[in-house]
Phi, psi and omega in degrees: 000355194302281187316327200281346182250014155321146157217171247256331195255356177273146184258142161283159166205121194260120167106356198280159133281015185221170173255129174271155152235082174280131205271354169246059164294139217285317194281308222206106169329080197064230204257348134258157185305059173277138181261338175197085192280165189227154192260126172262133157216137201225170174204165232171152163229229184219010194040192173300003159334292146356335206235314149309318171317318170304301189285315183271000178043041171260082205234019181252005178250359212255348165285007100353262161358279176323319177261323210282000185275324152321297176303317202298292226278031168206021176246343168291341187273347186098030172261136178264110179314151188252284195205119179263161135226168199254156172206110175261154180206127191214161172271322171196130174328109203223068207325298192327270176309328154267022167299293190304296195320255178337351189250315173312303195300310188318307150315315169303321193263356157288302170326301202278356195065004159265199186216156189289104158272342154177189177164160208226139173229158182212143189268110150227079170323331187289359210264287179282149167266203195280155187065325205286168156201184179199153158193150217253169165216154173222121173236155179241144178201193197210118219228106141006087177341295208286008206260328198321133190267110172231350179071029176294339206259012205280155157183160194304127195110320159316151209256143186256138187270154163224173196226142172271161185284080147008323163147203218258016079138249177254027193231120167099020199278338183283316176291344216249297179299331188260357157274333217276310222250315139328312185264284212293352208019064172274145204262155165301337205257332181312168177199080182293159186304327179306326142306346168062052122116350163317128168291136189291320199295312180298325184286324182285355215217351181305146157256180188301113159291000000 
């Protein structure tokens, strides 16, 4: 599933430690004519989110997560995403599951349209306790100079859009957690009425667009 978010500008390199991207791809320099492209990069994780992913052992959405809290945060500036990688960090090495971790990323990056180039997982037991993990992203895209989104041009009269949510996507989960499961003292397995019959684990676990 590595291979399946590959395009036409990732070079193999067998045996390498780094992922190549080549920027003179021949017709037209990525997906538009940039005359003077400027390189974005941003890096992110997933917060405590991770720590549901863990407790319901659902471990194939939170790579989801993972790229789009990265892509959003460089699609606001007006960059078209390139290229991610991944950094998993676990108490012991589990194919099965960093299988599901990866394949969620991967996904996240069909969705976003780049491509997965490369990324390091790592055992520290001394680190982690038994279950636990974490994980990091890193993107790269690419943005028009004259195109760039700063909100300078914003000005009184404008009219503003808004987008519905999905759910509270990689953000506000330690506060999430501490009502859901503390105050309210609600199960990952509940269906509160407030949900209109939605499994709490599910709602809580969508991933980010």
């Amino acid at each position: 599933f590595i291979y399946g978010t590959f395009g036409p500008r990732v070079m193999s390199l067998k045996g390498g430690f780094a992922g190549m991207f080549r920027l003179d791809y021949d017709e037209k320099l990525f997906k538009r004519n940039y005359k003077n492209p400027v390189l974005v990069a941003c890096t992110d994780g997933v917060g405590s989110k991770v720590q549901l992913a863990a407790q319901t052992k659902k471990f194939d959405t939170v790579g989801i997560d993972l790229v789009a809290m990265n892509v959003n945060d460089m699609l606001v500036q007006g960059a078209e995403p390139l290229f991610f990688l991944d950094y998993l960090a676990v108490h012991k090495l589990e194919p099965k599951i960093i299988a599901e971790l990866v394949k969620g990323v991967a996904a996240g990056c069909k969705l976003a349209d780049c491509a997965l180039v490369g990324g390091e997982t790592a055992e520290m037991p001394d680190t982690y306790r038994a279950g636990d993990f974490d994980m990091a992203g890193f993107a790269v895209g690419v943005v028009e100079r004259k195109k760039i989104v700063t909100g300078n041009k914003i000005r009184k009269g404008d009219c503003i859009l808004g987008l519905g949510s999905n759910g509270l996507h990689s953000n506000g989960y330690t506060l999430a957690r501490n009502i859901c499961f503390k105050k309210a003292g609600l199960k990952m397995t509940d269906t509160p009425e407030e949900l209109d019959g939605a499994v709490l684990g599910d709602v809580l676990l969508e991933p980010t667009r």
